[in-house]
N, C-alpha and C positions, 0 to 999 in steps of 0.2 A: 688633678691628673689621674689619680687612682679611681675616681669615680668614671672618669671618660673608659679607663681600661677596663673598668667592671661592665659598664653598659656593650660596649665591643666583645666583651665574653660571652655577654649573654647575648648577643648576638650572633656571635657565631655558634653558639652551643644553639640556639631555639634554631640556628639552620644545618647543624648538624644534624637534629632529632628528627627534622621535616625530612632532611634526604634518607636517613634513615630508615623512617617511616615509610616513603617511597619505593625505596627498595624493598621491605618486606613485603609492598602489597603488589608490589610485580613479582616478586618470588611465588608470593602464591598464587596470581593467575597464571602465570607460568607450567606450576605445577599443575593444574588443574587444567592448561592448555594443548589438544590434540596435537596442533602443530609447531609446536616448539621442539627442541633438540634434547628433552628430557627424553629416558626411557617410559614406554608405554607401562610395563610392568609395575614401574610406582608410582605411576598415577593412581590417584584414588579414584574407587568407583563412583561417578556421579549418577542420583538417583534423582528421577522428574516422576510428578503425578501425570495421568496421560493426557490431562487436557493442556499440560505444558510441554510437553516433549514437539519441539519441530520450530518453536515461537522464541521468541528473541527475549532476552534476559529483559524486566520491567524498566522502564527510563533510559534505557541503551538508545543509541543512534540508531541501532536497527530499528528497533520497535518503532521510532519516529519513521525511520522511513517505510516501512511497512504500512503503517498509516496514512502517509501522504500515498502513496499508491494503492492503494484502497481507493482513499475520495476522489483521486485521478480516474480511477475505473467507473466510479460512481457516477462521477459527471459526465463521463463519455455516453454511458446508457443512458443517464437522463437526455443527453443530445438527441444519441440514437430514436428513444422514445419520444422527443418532441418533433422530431421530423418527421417521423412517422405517423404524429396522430396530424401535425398542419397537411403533409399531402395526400393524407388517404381516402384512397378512392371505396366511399362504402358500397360493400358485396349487400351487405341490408345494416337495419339500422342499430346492431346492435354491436356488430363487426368492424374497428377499427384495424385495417392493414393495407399494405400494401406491397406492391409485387417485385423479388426478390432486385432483377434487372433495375426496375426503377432505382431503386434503393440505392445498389450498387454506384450507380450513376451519380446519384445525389450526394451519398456520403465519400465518396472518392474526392470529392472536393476540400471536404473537411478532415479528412482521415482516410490511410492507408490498411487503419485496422478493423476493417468491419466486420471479419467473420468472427474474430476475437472476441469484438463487444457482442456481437449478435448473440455467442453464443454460453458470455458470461451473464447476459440479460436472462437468457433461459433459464440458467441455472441456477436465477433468482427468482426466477418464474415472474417474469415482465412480461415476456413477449414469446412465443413458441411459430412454429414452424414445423413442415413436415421436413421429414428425412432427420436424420443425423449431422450430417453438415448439408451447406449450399455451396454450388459450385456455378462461378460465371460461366455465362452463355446455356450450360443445362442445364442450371436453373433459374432462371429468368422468369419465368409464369408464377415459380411458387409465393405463394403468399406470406410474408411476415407479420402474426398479429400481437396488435396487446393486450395483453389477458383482461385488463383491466380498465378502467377512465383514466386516459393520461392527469387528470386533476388528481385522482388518488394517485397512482403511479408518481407524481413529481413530488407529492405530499411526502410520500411515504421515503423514497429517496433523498430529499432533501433534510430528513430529520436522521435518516442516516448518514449523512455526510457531516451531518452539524456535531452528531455525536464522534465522531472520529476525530474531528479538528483538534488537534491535539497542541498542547503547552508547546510554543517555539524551543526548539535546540539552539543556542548562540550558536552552536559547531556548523547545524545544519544551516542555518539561516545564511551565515558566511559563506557556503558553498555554491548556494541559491542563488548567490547574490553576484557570487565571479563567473555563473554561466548566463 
């Protein structure tokens, strides 16, 4: 009888310490949290080096999801770019592009976000374009090209995407999975 009472002690006591322990480390993100119902004034100053300031804490759910929208992004340009190099009409032979309308046309079936990718492609330097943005119906003639061989361009993207593929979240994967 006395031993059953000892083992129920130390089980309530080894779940005392756990809630315990719980509470401490919500205490201190708490403290360390902008928007909680602490005063600003004691909160400690948190210090970031600059290449982490704006990025989501290491192994966090953000960071995961940051990274699946990443490879999302990734894969849309490689779309964007593989469409582009199957219809284009070559200007000569060294010029894979094709002309803004077309485009528009084509990838409207696939996605509603084309100027997005068009011009997150750029800023990878995939694919360029005159002007600053394109605009349906006035820009229609212009040309969107790729800077490069779609062979290297899929290469080179698809080694980026494979590098992002990040470790599953249980949390996130459960999320994924009820939409």
């Amino acid at each position: 009888m006395t031993e059953q009472t000892n083992n129920e002690d130390n089980t309530v006591l080894s779940r005392i310490m756990l809630f315990n322990e719980h509470v401490k480390q919500h205490q201190q993100w708490q403290s360390i949290n902008p928007f909680s119902h602490c005063s600003v004034k004691d909160m400690p100053k948190r210090s970031f080096l600059k290449d982490q300031y704006g990025t989501a804490p290491p192994g966090s759910l953000s960071q995961q999801r940051a990274l699946q929208a990443q490879m999302i992004s990734l894969q849309e340009i490689l779309q964007l770019c593989q469409l582009i190099n199957e219809k284009c009409k070559a200007r000569d032979s060294s010029e894979i592009s094709l002309e803004f309308g077309e485009l528009f046309e084509l990838y409207n079936h696939i996605s509603d976000k084309l100027l997005g990718t068009l011009l997150c492609a750029r800023r990878h330097k995939y694919v360029d374009f005159d002007g600053e943005t394109l605009f349906q119906g006035r820009d229609d003639a212009k040309h969107v090209r790729l800077l490069r061989p779609f062979a290297e361009l899929s290469a080179e993207i698809a080694d980026k995407i494979e590098s992002l593929r990040p470790v599953e979240h249980p949390e996130l994967r459960d999320n994924n999975e009820a939409t």
